[in-house]
N, C-alpha and C positions, 0 to 999 in steps of 0.2 A: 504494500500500500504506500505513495506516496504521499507526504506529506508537504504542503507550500504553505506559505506564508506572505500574505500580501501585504508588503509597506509601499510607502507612498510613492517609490521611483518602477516599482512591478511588484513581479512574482520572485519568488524567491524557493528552493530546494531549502527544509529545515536544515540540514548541515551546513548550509552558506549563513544563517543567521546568529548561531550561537557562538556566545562569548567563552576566550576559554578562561575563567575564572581566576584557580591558581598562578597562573603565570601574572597576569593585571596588580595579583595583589603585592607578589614580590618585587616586579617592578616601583610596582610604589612604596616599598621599605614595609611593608608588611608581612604577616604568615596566617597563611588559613587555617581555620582550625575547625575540622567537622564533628561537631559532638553534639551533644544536648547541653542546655542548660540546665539544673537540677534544684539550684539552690543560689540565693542573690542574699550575699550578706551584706549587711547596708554600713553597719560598723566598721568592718574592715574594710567596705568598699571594695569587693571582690566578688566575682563568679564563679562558683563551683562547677566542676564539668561531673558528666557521667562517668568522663575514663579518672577522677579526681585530682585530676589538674586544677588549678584555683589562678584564675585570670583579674589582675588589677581590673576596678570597674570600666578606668578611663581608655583600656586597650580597646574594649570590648563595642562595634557599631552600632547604631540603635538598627 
């Protein structure tokens, strides 16, 4: 099944439209981080992850 997508210059194939994510972020001095959020402690100003990683709040995008 094909998939298109139409923006305002055509049609487009979905694999022409997608962004690739991880690369964008490192470029911009970031790191992606796929997990859930589980817990926002608001004292420490930190987010807890599912893998229990603990993220300062201010790294963190809305």
């Amino acid at each position: 099944m094909k998939r298109l997508v139409l923006l305002g210059a055509g049609h487009y194939r979905f694999d022409q439209c997608r962004v690739l994510v991880e690369p964008t972020v490192i470029a911009a001095g970031g790191r992606l981080v796929l997990d859930r959020a589980v817990e926002l402690r608001a004292a420490e100003q930190e987010v807890v992850l599912a893998s229990g990683e603990r993220l300062p709040s201010q790294h963190v995008a809305p």
